[in-house]
C-alpha positions as CSV (number, residue, x, y, z in Angstrom):
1,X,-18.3,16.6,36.2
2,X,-20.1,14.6,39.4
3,X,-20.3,11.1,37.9
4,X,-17.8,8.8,36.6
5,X,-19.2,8.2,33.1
6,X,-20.4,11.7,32.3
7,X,-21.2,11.2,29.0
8,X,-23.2,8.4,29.7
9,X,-26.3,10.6,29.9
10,X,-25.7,12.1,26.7
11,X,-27.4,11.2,23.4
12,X,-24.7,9.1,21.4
13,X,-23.9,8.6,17.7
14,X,-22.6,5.2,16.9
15,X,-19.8,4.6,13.7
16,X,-21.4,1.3,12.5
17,X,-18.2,1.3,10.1
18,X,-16.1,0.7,12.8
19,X,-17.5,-2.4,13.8
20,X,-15.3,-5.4,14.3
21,X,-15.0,-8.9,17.0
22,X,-12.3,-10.6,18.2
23,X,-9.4,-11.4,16.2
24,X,-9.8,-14.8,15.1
25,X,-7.3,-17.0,17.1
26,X,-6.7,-14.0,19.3
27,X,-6.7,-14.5,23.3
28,X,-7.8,-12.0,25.6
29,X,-4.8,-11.3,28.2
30,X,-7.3,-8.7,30.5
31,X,-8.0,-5.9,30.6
32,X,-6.3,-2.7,29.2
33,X,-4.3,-0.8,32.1
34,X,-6.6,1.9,33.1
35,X,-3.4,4.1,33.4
36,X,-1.7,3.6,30.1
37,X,-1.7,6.7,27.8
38,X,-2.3,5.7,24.3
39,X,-3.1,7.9,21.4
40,X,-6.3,7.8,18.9
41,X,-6.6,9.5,15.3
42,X,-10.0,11.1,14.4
43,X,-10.1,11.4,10.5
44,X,-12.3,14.8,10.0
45,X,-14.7,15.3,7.1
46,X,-13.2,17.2,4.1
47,X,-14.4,20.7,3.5
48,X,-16.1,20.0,0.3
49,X,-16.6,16.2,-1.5
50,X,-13.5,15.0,-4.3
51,X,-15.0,14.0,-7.1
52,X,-11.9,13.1,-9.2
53,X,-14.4,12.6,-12.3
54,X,-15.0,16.7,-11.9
55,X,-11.1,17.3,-11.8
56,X,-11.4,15.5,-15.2
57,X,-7.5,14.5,-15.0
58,X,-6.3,17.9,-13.5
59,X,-4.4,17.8,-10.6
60,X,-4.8,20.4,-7.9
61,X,-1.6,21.9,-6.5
62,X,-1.1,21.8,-2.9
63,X,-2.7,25.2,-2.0
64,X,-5.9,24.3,-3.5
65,X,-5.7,21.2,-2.1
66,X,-6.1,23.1,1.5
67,X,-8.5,26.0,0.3
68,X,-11.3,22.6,-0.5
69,X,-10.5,20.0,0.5
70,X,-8.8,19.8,3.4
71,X,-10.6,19.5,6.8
72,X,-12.6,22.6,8.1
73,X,-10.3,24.5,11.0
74,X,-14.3,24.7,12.6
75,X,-14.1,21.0,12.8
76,X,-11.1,20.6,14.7
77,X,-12.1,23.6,17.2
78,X,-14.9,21.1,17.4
79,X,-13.1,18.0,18.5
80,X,-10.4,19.9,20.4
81,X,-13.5,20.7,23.0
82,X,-14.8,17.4,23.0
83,X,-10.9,16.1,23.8
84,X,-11.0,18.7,26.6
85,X,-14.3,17.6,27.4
86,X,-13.4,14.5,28.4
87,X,-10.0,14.5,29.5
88,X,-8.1,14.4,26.8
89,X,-5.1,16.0,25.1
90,X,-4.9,17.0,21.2
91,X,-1.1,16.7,20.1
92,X,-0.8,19.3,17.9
93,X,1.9,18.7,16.3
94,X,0.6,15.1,15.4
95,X,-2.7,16.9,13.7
96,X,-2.9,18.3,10.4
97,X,-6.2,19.7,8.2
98,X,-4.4,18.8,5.6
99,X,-4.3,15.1,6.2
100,X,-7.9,15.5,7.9
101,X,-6.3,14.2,11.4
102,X,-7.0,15.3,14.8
103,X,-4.8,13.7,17.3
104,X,-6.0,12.9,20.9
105,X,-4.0,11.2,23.8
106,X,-4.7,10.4,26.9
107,X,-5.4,7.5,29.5
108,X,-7.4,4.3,28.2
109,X,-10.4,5.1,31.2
110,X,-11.1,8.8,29.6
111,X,-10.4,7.2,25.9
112,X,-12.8,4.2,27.1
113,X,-15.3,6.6,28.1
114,X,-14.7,9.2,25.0
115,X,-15.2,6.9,22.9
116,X,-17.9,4.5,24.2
117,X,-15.2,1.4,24.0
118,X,-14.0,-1.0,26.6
119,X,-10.2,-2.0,26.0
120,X,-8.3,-5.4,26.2
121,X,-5.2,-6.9,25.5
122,X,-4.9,-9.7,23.4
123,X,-1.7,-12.3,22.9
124,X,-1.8,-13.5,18.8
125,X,1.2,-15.2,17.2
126,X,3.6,-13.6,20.3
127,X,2.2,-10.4,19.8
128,X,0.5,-8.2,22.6
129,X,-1.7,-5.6,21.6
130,X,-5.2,-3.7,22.8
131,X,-8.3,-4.0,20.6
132,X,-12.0,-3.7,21.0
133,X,-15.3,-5.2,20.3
134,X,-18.3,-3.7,18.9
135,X,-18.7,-0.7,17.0
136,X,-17.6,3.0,18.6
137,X,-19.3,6.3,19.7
138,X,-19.2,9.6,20.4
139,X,-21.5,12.2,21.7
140,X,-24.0,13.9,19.3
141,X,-22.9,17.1,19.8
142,X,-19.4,16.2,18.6
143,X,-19.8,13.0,16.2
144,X,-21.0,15.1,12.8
145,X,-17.4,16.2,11.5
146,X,-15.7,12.6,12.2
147,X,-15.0,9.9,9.7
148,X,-12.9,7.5,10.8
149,X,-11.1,6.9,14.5
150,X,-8.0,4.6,14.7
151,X,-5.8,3.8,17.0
152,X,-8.7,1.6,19.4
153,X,-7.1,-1.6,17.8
154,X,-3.3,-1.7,17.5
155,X,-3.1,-5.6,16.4
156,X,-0.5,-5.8,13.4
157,X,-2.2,-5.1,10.4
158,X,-0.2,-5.9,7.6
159,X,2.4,-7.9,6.3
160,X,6.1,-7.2,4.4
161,X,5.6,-8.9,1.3
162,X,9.2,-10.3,0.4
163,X,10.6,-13.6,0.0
164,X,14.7,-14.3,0.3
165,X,15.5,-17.3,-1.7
166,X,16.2,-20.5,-0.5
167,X,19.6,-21.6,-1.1
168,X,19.0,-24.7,-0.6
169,X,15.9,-25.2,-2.1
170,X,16.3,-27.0,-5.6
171,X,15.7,-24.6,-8.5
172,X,12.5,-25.5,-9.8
173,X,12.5,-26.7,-13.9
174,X,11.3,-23.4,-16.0
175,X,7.4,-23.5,-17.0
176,X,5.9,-23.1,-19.9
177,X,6.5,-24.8,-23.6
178,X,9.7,-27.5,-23.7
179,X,12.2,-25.8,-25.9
180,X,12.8,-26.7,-29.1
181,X,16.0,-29.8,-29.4
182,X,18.5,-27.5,-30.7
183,X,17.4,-24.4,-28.0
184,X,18.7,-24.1,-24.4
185,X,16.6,-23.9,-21.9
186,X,16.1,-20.7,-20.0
187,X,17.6,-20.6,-16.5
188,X,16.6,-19.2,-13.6
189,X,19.2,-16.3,-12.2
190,X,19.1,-13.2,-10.2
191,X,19.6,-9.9,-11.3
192,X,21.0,-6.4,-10.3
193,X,17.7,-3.7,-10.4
194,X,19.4,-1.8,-13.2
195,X,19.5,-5.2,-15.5
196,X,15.5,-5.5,-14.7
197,X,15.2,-2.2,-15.9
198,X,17.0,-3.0,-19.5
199,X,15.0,-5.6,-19.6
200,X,12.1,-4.1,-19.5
201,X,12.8,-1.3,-21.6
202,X,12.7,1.5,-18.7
203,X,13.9,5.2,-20.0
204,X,17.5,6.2,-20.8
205,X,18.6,9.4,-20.4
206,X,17.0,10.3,-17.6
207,X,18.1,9.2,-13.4
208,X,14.5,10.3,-12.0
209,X,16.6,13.8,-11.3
210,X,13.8,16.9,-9.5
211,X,11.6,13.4,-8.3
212,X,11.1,12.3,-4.6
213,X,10.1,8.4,-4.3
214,X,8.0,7.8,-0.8
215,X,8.5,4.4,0.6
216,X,6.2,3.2,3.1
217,X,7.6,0.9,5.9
218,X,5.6,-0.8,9.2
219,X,9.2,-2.2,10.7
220,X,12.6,-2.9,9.9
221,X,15.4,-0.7,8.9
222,X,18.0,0.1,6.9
223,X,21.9,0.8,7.6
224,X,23.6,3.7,5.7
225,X,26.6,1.7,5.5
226,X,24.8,-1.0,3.9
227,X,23.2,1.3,1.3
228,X,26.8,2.7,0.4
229,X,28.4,-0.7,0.4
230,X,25.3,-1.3,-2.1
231,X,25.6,1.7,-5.0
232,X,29.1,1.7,-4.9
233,X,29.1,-2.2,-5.8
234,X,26.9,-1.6,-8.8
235,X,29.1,1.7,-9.8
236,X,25.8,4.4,-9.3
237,X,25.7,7.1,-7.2
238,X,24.5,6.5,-3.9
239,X,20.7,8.6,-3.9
240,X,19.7,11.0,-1.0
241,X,17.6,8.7,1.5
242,X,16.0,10.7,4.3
243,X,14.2,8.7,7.1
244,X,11.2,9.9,7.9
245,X,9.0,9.2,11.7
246,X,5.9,8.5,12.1
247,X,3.9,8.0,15.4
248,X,7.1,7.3,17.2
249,X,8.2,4.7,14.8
250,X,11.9,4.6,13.7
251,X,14.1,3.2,11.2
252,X,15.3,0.5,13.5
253,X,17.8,-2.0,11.7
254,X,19.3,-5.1,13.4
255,X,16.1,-7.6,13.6
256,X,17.3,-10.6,11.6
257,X,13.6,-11.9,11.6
258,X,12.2,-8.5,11.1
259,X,11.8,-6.6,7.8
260,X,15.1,-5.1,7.1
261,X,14.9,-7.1,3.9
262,X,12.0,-5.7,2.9
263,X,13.7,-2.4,3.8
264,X,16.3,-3.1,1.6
265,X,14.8,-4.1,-1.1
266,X,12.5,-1.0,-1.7
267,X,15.2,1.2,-1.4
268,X,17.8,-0.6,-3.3
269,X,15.4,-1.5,-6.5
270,X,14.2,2.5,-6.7
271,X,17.2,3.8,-5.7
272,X,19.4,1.8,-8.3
273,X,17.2,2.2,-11.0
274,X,16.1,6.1,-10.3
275,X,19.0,7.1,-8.7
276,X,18.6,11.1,-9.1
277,X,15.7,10.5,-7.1
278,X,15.0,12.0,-3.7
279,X,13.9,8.9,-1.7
280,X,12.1,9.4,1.7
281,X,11.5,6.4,3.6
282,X,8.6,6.6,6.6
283,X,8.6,4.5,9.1
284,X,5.5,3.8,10.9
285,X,3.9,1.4,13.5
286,X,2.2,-2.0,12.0
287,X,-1.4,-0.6,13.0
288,X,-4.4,0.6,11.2
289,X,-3.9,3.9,12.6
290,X,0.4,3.8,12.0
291,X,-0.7,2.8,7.9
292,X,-2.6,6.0,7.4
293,X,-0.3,8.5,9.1
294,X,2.6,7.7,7.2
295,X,0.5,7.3,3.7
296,X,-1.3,10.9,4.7
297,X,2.1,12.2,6.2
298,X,3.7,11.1,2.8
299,X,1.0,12.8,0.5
300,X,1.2,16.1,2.4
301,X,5.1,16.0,3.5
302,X,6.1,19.5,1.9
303,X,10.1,19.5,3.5
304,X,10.9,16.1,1.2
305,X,9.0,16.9,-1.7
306,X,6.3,16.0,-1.6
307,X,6.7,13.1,-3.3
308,X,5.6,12.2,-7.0
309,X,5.1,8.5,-6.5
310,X,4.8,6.4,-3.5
311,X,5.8,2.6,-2.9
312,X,4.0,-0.2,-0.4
313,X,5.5,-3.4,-0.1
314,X,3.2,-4.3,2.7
315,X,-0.8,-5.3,3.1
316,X,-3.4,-8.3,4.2
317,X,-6.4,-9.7,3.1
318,X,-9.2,-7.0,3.2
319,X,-11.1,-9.1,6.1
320,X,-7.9,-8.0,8.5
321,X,-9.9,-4.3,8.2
322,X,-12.6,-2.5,9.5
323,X,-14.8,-0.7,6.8
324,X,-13.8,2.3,8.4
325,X,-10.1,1.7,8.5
326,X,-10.6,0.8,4.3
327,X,-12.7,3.6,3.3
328,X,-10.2,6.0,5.4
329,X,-6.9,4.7,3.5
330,X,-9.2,4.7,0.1
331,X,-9.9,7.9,0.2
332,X,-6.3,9.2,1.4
333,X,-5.3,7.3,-2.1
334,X,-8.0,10.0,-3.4
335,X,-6.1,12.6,-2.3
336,X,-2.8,11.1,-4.2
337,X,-4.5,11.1,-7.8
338,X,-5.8,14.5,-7.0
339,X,-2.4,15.6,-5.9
340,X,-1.1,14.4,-9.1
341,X,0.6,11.2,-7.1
342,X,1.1,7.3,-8.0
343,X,1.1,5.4,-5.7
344,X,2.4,1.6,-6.3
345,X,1.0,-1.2,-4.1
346,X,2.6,-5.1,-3.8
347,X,-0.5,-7.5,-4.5
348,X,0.7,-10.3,-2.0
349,X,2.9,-13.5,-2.3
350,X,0.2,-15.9,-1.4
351,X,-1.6,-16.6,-4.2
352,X,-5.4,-16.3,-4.9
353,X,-5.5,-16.9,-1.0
354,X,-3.4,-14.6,0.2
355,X,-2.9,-16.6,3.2
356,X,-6.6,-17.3,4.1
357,X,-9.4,-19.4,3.9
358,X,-10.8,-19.7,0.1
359,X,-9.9,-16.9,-2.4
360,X,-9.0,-13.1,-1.4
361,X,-7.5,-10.3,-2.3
362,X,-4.6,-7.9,-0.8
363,X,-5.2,-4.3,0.6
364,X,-4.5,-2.0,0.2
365,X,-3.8,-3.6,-3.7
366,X,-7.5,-3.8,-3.9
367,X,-7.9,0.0,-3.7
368,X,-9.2,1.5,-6.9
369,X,-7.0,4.2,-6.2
370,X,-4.0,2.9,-6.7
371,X,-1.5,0.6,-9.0
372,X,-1.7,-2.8,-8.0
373,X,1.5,-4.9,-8.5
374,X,1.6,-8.5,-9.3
375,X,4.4,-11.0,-10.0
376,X,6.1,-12.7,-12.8
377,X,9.3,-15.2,-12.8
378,X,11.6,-13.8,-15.2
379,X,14.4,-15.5,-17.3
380,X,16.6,-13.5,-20.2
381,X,19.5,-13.9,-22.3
382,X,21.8,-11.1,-21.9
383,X,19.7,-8.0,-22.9
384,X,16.4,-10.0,-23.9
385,X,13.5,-11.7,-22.3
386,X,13.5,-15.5,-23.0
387,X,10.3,-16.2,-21.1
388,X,8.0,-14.6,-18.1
389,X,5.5,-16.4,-16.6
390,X,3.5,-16.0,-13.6
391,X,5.5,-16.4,-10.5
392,X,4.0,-19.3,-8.5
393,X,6.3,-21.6,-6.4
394,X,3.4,-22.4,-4.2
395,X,4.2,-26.4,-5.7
396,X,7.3,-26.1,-3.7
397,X,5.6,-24.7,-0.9
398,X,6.6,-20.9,-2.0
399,X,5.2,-18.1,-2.7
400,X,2.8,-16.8,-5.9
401,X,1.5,-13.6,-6.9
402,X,-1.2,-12.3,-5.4
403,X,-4.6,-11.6,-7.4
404,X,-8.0,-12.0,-7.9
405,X,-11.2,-9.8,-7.3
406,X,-12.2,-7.3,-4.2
407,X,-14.9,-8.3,-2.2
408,X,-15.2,-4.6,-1.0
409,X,-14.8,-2.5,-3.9
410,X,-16.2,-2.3,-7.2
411,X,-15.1,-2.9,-10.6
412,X,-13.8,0.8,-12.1
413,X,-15.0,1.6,-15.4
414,X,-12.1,1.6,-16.6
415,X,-11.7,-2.2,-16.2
416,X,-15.1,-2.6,-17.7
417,X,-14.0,-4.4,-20.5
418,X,-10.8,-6.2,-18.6
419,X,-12.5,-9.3,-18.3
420,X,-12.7,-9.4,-14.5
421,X,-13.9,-12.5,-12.9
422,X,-17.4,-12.6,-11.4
423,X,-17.1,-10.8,-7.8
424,X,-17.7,-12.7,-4.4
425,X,-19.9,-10.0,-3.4
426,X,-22.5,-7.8,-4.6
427,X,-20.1,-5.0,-3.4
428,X,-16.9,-6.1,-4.8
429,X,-15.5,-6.3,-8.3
430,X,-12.1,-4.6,-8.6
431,X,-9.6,-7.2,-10.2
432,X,-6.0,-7.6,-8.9
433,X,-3.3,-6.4,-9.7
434,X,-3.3,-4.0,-12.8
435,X,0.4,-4.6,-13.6
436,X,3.2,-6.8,-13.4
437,X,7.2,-7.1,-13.1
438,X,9.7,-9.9,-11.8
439,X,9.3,-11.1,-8.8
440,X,10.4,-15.1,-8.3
441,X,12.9,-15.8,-5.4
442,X,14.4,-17.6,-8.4
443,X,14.8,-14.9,-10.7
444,X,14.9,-12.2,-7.9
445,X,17.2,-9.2,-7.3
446,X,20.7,-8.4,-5.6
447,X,20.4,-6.7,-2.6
448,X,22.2,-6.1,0.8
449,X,21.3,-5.7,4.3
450,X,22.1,-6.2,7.8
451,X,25.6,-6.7,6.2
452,X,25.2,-9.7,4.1
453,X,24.1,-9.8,0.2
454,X,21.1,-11.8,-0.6
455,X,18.6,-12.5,-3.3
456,X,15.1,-11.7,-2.4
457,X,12.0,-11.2,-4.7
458,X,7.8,-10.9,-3.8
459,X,5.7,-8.3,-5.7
460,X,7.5,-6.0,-2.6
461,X,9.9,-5.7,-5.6
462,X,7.3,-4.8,-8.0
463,X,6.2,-1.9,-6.3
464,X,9.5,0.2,-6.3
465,X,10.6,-1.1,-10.0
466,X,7.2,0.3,-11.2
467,X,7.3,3.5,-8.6
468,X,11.5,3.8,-9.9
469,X,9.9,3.7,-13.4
470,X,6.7,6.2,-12.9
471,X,9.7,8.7,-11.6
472,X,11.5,8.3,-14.5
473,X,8.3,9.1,-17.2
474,X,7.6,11.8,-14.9
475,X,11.2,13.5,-15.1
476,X,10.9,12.6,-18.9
477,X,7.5,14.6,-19.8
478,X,8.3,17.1,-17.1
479,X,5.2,16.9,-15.2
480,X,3.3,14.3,-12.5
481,X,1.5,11.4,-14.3
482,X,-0.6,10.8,-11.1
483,X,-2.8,7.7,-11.3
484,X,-2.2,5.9,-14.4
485,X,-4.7,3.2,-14.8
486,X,-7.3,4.2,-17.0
487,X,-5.5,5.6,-19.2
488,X,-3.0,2.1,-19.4
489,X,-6.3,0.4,-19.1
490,X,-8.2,2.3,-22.7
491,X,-4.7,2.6,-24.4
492,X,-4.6,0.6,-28.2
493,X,-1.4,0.2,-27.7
494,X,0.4,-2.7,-25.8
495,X,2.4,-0.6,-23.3
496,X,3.3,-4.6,-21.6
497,X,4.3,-7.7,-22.2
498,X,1.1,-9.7,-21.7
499,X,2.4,-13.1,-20.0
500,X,-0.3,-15.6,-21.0
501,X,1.3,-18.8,-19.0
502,X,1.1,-20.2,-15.1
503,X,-1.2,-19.5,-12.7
504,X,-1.6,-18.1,-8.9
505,X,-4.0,-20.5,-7.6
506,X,-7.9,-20.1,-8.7
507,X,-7.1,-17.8,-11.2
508,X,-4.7,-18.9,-14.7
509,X,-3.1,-16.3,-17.4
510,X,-4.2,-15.7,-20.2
511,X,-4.2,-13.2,-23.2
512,X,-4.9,-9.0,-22.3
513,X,-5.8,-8.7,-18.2
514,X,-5.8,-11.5,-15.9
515,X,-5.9,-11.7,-12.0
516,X,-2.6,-13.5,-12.0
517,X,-0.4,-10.4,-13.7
518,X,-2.8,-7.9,-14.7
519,X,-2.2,-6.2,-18.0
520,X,1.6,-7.6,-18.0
521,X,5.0,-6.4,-17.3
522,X,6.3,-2.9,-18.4
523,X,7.5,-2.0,-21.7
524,X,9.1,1.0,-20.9
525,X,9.2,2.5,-24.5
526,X,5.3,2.2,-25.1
527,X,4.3,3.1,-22.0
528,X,6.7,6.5,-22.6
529,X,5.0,6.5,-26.1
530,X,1.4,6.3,-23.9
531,X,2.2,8.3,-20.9
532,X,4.0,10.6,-22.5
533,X,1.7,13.6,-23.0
534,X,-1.8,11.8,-21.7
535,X,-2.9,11.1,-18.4
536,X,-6.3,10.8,-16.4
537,X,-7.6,10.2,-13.0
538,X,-11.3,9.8,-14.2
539,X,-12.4,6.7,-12.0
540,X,-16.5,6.6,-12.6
541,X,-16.7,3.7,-10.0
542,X,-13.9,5.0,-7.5
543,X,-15.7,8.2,-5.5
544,X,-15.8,8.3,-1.9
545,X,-19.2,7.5,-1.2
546,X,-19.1,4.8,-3.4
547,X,-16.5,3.1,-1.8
548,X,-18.0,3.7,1.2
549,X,-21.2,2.2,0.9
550,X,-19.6,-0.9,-0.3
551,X,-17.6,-1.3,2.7
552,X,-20.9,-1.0,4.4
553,X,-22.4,-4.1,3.0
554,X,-19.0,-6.4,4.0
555,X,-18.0,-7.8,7.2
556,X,-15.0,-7.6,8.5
557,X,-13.0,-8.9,11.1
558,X,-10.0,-6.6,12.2
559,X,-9.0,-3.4,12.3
């Protein structure tokens, strides 16, 4: 082509989803070498709509999964001309129609001019990245099959949500009623995994043997030497943990002010508690577009599984997103319940905050696709609970359990009767989180990295302990329960125990579902009496275009 911008002269289609401005407190460092090759992930229309209310609770297998619902092979033909239109390489091996991704590379000027962006770099807390303002576009022609494109902004998108304790921060007194004279007050101690799982009443007889637990990691690392130091302290047999990359990322130990405690914890709460378990571990970049690979790489990875429930320890307030990047990640958690996969989520140490400005709510937690997981601080006697209450050290200047209501999403039917707060938006409505378990520095659990043993809690513990004990109902009733909540949700039986003291923040506990702990912490007896032969992926308020048009009516701010 003659001109320099030969697509100007075409007839563009805008992504008004993809809309977003500059980072708040973000400065612009210039301008985006020209020269610097940088990759981009188009997310391609499925082949035919999931409606999980159709599948009734059935869960497609893996072929049928490709033969409908995976992306057209016509689709990508399509966008592989329009990458060789203008300049641009697809990376084959990066793309799948499975996961609906088309991966192009290639110089920021043809990407700038591909996709109707101009790039900068910004500086924000240290960090260097590239970002955009605006919304993006492609040509007519080639704009019909595409949902979603990522990799534009690479700012950090989420956060690990641990907390190490504090030696030397006083214990705080226990909350909740003053024991009676002649009682002894609970006190606040760590715990092994496995001693959380008695406690809660997980499974016996069964180690999560024939089950694969995902873990989903945007840094940090883990050493094999630390894991074996680990299991061999507690007397279990070290599980199989396979690394997995994604978009160049690698498990990359040694940062003591990165994540290798949140790392470390994951895979030492599943693995201790499930240790039969496969447990494959992907490592990604902290991007938008690094999040989705590895969750999509996860849900379609067929050499390690793939697997039957997946853990994320990490997230941010849905303002860090664009609607595109939110309805893209909702709709791969689509793809889990019709899979027949759980996936686990961390609902944020921060509060009702969650680290911003009024109240908010964690994603991807808020998804109404997933199991969100809140926080309780946990003190026992031996083999019984002597109180839980909600975790909240925020007094202290701490951490609390994240929770509240999605300003994005809508309330599911199946919390129609949960009592959710009234929603910030006319598009929101989802309450956070859906469950509960222990996670108080305080009460936290035992866990080693970067060669030293440390206590360390946030609902990143939450997430495996439930994903460890979703592993073990599933080896026990011999099949996948997939996604859980509505039939936890219309259950008469208490499957939890319903902690009615403390508070995150706005919101305060109370008797059956709150937006501090959700329905409670597991009791791992009813749930296998509930779970056992029964479970449902109905989510009446949870389709795709649903989601999406609420993510239409919100702004957001990030990517």
């Amino acid at each position: 082509m003659s001109t320099q911008h030969p697509q100007h002269s075409q007839s563009r289609v805008s992504f008004p989803l993809s809309e977003r401005h500059i980072h708040p407190g973000a400065a612009v460092a210039g301008k985006t070498d020209p020269k610097s090759i940088i990759s981009v992930s188009v997310i391609v229309k499925r082949k035919n709509p999931l409606n999980l209310e159709e599948l009734g609770g059935r869960h497609v297998s893996p072929q049928e999964f490709s033969e409908k619902y995976a992306a057209d092979p016509a689709s990508f033909a399509h966008l592989r001309e329009f990458a060789h239109k203008n300049g641009l390489t697809v990376d084959e091996g990066a793309s799948s129609l499975d996961r609906r991704t088309i991966t192009m590379r290639g110089p920021v000027n043809k990407i700038e001019e591909a996709f109707g962006v101009t790039l900068n770099d910004y500086e924000l807390e240290g960090r260097k990245f590239h970002s955009y303002t605006g919304t993006i576009s492609m040509t007519q022609e080639h704009a019909e099959p595409v949902e979603a494109i990522l990799g534009l902004d690479n700012h950090p998108i989420a956060k690990p949500h641990f907390r190490v304790l504090d030696h030397h921060r006083k214990h705080k007194k226990p909350t909740g009623p003053s024991p009676a004279p002649t009682q002894t007050p609970a006190q606040a101690s760590s715990f092994n995994p496995p001693q959380v799982a008695r406690l809660y009443n997980f499974p016996t007889g069964v180690n999560g043997a024939g089950q694969t637990i995902g873990i989903l990691e945007l840094g940090g690392g883990y050493n094999p030497n630390d894991l074996s130091t680990y299991f061999n302290g507690l007397g279990i047999a070290e599980p199989q943990v396979t690394a997995v990359s994604v978009d160049g990322a690698t498990n990359a130990p040694g940062d003591p002010n990165g994540a290798d405690g949140e790392v470390a914890l994951d895979i030492e709460v599943a693995g201790s508690i499930a240790p039969g378990a496969n447990i494959a571990v992907y490592f990604t970049t902290n991007t938008s577009q690094g999040f989705l690979d590895a969750l999509t790489t996860a849900l379609h990875d067929t050499a390690n599984g793939p697997p039957s429930v997946i853990s994320i320890s990490w997230g941010s307030p849905e303002s860090n997103y664009t609607a595109q990047s939110l309805t893209a990640f909702d709709d791969a958690c689509q793809s889990a319940a019709a899979l027949g996969i759980t996936i686990t989520v961390a609902s944020g140490d921060n509060g009702s905050s969650d680290g911003g400005t009024g109240n908010n709510v964690d994603f991807p937690a808020s998804s109404p696709h997933v199991l969100g997981c809140g926080g309780t601080e946990l003190m026992a006697s031996g083999t019984t609970i002597e109180q839980e209450v909600v975790w909240d050290d925020q007094a202290s200047q701490g951490g609390a359990s994240g929770g509240g209501v999605s300003s994005v999403f809508a309330r599911p039917s199946w919390q129609a009767n949960a009592n959710v707060p009234a929603a910030p938006t006319s598009a929101g409505g989802r309450g956070v989180p859906d469950v509960a378990g222990d996670a108080s520095p305080e009460t936290g659990y035992n866990v080693t990295f970067d060669g030293q043993s440390e206590v360390v809690g946030g609902t990143s513990a939450v997430a495996p302990l439930w994903a460890a004990l979703i592993a073990l109902l599933n080896q026990q009733r011999g099949s996948n329960l997939g996604f859980i909540n509505s039939t936890i949700y219309a259950s008469a039986e208490n499957g939890f125990n319903d902690i009615t003291q403390g508070s995150n923040g706005a919101y305060s506990a109370g008797p059956g579902w709150d937006a501090c702990t959700g329905l409670g912490s597991p009791n791992g007896a009813q749930l296998t009496a509930i779970l056992g032969t029964s479970t449902s992926t109905s989510t009446a308020q949870g389709t795709s275009a649903v989601a999406r048009s609420h993510a239409r009516e919100h702004t957001h701010t990030g990517d």
